[in-house]
C-alpha positions in Angstrom: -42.5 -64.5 -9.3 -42.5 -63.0 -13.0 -40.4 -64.5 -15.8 -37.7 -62.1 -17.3 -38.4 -60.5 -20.5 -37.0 -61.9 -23.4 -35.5 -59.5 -25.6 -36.2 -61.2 -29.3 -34.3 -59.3 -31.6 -30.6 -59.8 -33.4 -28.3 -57.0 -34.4 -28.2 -53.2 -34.1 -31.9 -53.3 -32.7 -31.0 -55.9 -29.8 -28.2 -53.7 -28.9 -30.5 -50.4 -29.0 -33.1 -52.1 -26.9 -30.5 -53.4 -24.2 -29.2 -49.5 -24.1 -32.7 -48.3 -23.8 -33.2 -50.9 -20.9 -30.6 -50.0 -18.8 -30.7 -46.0 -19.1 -31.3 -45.6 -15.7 -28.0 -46.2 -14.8 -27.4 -48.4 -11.3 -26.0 -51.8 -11.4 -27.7 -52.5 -14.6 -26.3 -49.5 -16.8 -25.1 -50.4 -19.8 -20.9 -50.3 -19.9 -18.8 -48.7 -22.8 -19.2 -51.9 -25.0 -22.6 -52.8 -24.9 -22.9 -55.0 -22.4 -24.7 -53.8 -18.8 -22.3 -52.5 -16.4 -23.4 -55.5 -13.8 -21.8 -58.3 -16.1 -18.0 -56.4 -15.2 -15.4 -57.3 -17.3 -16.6 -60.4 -18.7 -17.2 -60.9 -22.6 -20.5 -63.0 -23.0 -21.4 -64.9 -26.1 -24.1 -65.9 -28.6 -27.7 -64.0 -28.6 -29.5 -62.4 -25.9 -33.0 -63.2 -24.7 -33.3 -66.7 -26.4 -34.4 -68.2 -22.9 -36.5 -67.4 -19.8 -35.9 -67.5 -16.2 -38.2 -67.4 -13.5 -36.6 -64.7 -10.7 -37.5 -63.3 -7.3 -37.5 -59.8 -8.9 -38.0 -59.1 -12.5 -34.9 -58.3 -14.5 -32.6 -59.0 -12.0 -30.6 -62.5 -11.0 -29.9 -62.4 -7.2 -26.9 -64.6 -6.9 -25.5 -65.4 -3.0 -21.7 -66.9 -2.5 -18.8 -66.8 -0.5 -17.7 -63.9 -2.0 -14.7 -62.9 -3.8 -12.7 -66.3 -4.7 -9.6 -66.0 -6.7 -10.2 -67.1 -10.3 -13.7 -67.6 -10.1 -15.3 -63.8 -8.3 -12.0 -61.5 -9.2 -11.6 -58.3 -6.6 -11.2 -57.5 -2.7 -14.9 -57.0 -1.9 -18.3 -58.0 -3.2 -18.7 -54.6 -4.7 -15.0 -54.8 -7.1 -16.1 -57.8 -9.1 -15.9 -57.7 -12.5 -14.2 -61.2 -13.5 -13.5 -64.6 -13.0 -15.1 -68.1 -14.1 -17.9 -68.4 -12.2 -19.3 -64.5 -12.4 -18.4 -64.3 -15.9 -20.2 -67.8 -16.5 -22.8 -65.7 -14.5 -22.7 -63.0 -16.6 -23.1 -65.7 -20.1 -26.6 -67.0 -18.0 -27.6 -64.1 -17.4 -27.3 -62.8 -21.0 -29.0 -65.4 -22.9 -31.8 -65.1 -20.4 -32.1 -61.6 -21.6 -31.5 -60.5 -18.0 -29.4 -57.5 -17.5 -29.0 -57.1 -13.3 -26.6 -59.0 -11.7 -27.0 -58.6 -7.8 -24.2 -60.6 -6.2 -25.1 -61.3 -1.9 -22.0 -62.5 0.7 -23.2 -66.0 2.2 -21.3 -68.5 4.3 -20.9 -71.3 2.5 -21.9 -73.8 5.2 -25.5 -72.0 5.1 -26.2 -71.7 1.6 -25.2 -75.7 0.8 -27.5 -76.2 3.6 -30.6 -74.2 2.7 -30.5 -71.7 5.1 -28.8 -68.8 3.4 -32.7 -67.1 2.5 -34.0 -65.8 -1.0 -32.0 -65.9 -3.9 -32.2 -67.3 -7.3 -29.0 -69.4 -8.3 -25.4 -69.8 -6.9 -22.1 -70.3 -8.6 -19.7 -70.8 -5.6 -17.3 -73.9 -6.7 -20.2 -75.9 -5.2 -19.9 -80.1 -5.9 -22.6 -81.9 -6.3 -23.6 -84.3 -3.7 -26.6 -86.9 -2.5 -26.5 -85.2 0.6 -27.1 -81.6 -1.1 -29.3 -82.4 -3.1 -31.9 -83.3 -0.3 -32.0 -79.3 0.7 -31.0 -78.0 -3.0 -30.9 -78.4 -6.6 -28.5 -78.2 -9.1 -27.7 -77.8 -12.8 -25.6 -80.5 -14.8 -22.3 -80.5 -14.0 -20.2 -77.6 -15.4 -16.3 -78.2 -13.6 -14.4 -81.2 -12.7 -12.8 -80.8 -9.4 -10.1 -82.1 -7.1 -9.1 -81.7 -3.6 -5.9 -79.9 -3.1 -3.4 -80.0 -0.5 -1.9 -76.3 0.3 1.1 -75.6 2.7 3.3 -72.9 3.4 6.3 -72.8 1.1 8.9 -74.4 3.3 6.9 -77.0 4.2 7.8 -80.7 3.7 4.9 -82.5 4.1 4.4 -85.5 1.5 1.6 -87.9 0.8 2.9 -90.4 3.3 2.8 -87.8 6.3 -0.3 -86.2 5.5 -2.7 -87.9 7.9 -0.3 -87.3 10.9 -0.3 -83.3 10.0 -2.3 -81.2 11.5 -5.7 -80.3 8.9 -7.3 -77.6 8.3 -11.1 -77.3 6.1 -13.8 -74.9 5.8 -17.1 -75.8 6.7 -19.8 -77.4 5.3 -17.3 -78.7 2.3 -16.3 -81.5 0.1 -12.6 -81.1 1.7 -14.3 -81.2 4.8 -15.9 -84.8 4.4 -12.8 -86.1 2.7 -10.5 -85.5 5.6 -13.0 -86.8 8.2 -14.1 -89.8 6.1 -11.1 -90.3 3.8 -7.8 -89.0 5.1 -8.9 -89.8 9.1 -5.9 -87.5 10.5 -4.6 -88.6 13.7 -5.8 -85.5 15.4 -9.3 -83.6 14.5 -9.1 -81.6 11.4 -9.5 -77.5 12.7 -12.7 -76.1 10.6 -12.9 -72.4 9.4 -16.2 -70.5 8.6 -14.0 -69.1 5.0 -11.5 -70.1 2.8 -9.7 -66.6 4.2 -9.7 -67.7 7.7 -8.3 -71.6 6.1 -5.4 -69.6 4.1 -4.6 -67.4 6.9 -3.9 -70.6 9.6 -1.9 -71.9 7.1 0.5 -69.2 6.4 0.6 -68.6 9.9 1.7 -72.0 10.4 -0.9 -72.9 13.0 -1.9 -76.0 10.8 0.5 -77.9 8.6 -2.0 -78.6 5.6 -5.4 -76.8 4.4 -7.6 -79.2 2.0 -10.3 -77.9 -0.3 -11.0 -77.5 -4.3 -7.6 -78.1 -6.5 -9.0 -75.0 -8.1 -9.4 -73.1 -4.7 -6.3 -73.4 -3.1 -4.2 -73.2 -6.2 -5.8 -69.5 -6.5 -4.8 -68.8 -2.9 -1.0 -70.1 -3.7 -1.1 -68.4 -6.6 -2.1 -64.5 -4.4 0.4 -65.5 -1.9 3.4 -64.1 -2.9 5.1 -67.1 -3.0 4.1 -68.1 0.7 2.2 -70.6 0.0 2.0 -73.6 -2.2 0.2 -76.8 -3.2 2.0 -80.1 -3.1 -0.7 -82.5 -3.8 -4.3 -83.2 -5.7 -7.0 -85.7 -4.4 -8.9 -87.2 -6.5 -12.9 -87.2 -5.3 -14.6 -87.6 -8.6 -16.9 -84.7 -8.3 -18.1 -82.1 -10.2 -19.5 -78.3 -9.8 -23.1 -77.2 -10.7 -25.4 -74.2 -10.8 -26.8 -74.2 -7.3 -30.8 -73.2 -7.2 -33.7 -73.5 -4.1 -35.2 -76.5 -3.5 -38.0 -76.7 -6.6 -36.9 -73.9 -8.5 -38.4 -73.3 -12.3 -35.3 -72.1 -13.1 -32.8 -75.7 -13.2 -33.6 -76.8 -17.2 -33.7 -73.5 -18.5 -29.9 -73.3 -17.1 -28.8 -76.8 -18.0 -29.9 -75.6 -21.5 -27.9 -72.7 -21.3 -24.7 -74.7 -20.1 -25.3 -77.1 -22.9 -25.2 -74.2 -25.2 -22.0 -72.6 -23.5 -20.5 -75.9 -23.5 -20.7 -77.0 -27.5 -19.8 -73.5 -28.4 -16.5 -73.3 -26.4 -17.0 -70.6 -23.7 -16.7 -73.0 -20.9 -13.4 -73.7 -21.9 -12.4 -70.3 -22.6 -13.7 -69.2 -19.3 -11.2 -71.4 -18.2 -8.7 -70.5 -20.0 -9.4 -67.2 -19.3 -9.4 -67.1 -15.8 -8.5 -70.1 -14.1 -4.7 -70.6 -16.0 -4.3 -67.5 -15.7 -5.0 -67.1 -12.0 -3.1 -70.0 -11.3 0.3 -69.7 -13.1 0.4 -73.5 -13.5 -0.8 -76.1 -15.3 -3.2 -77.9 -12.9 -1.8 -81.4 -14.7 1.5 -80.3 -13.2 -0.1 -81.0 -9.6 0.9 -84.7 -8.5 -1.8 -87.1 -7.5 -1.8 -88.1 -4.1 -3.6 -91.7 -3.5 -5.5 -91.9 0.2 -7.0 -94.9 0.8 
C-alpha cells in the first residue's frame, strides 16, 4: 500500500497542480470547475491535501456499495453517478485527502457488511453500526442518524396495530432485517430480497403488504414512485451510519478527522439538505412514530 500524495498548496497554485494531475483525462479528469470529473456534481469544501490516506492503489479511493440509492448515489447505473449524500460526502473525503479518483464497485450489501465483498478501501452505503459488524469490519464515527421506515403501496391501510400480522418484506443482511425478526416477530416469516430494488418491486406489486428498511431509504423509493408508494410509519432503532473500512485498516482516524472537520464546518448538514430533502419531498419529522415493543 502507498499513502496518497498530499497536495500542500492553497490558492491558484493548488488549483494548477490538481489540473496538471488529472490531464490525462479518465475518471480522474478534471471537470469544467476545477474539481476532477470523478467527484460528479458534488461541490466539496475546505482545502485539499491536508490529510493522508492509506489506499489499495495510489491516487485512487476504491469505494464498493449497493449501488445507485436514491438520495445518497443519484443516477440509473453505477456509471451515471454524479450526486447524492453519501458520494458527494465521498467526494468531500476524498478531497481533503488530496485524492482525485473515485472508483465506485457494485456489491451486495449482505457481502460487504459481512467481509466477503474483496479489496476495497471504504464504503458509504447507509451502513449502521453494529456489535455484530464490527467483529468482520470497521467503521468511522457516526455520520447519520437513522430510522426504520415502514413503505406500502399507496392504497394501503396498514397501521401500527396491524403491522405484525402483514406480510414483511427486508433486504438481507440489514438492520430492518434484524428488527422484524427480533423486534416486530410477524406472524408469518418476513420474505428477504438480495436489493432494495427487488424489496420496492414486491411491494408495488403487492406480493407483500409492508417493506422495512432505513427511514432514509424507503422515503427515497416513495419519493421515485410516482405516487405508488408511500411510507406510513418510522421505527425508532437508535442507530447511526458510519464510514465502512476492512478489518484493520490505516485508514479509520484519518476519516473520523475528516468527518469532524465536515461536521463543525456545516457540510454534513448541507449535504443533507442538499440531497436528502430534496429527494424526499417531505420533512422526515412529518413521518409518525410507530412504538413496537
Amino acid at each position: 500500500m502507498r499513502l496518497a500524495r498530499t497536495v500542500a498548496v492553497t490558492g491558484a497554485l493548488a488549483l494548477a497542480l490538481g489540473l496538471a494531475a488529472c490531464s490525462s483525462g479518465g475518471n480522474g479528469a478534471a471537470s469544467a470547475n476545477g474539481n476532477p470529473s470523478s467527484y460528479g456534481d458534488c461541490a466539496v469544501t475546505g482545502a485539499a491535501g491536508t490529510h493522508k490516506l492509506d489506499l489499495i492503489k495510489d491516487g485512487t479511493i476504491t469505494v464498493k456499495a449497493d449501488l445507485p440509492s436514491p438520495g445518497w448515489y443519484n443516477g440509473d447505473t453505477v456509471e451515471s453517478i454524479r450526486s447524492g449524500f453519501d458520494f458527494c460526502l465521498l467526494a468531500n473525503i476524498a478531497h481533503r485527502a488530496g485524492v482525485t479518483n473515485i472508483v465506485l464497485q457494485n456489491s451486495s450489501f449482505d457481502g460487504l457488511v459481512a467481509g466477503k465483498a474483496g479489496a476495497f478501501d471504504m464504503s458509504l452505503n447507509q451502513i449502521t453500526i453494529t456489535d455484530e459488524r464490527k467483529k468482520v469490519m470497521d467503521f468511522s464515527d457516526p455520520y447519520f442518524q437513522s430510522t426504520a421506515g415502514v413503505l406500502v403501496k399507496k392504497d394501503s391501510a396498514l397501521t401500527e396495530s396491524t403491522l405484525a400480522g402483514s406480510s414483511i418484506g427486508v433486504k438481507q443482511g440489514t438492520v430492518g432485517q434484524m428488527l422484524v425478526t427480533d423486534v416486530i416477530k410477524p406472524k408469518t416469516a418476513p420474505a428477504v430480497f438480495p436489493g432494495d430494488a427487488e424489496q420496492q418491486a414486491a411491494v408495488a406489486a403487492g406480493r407483500i403488504d409492508a417493506g422495512i428498511q432505513d427511514l432514509s431509504i424507503v422515503l427515497g423509493a416513495a419519493a421515485q414512485s410516482g405516487g405508488a408508494l408511500k411510507v406510513v410509519g418510522q421505527i425508532p432503532t437508535d442507530e447511526h451510519y458510519g464510514v465502512m473500512f476492512p478489518k484493520g485498516s490505516k485508514n479509520v482516524a484519518t476519516v473520523n478527522e475528516i468527518l469532524t472537520e465536515l461536521r463543525k464546518d456545516g457540510t454534513l448538514d448541507k449535504l443533507s439538505s442538499t440531497y436528502l430533502t430534496q429527494a424526499y419531498g417531505v420533512d422526515p419529522a412529518a413521518i409518525p412514530v410507530w412504538s413496537i415493543k
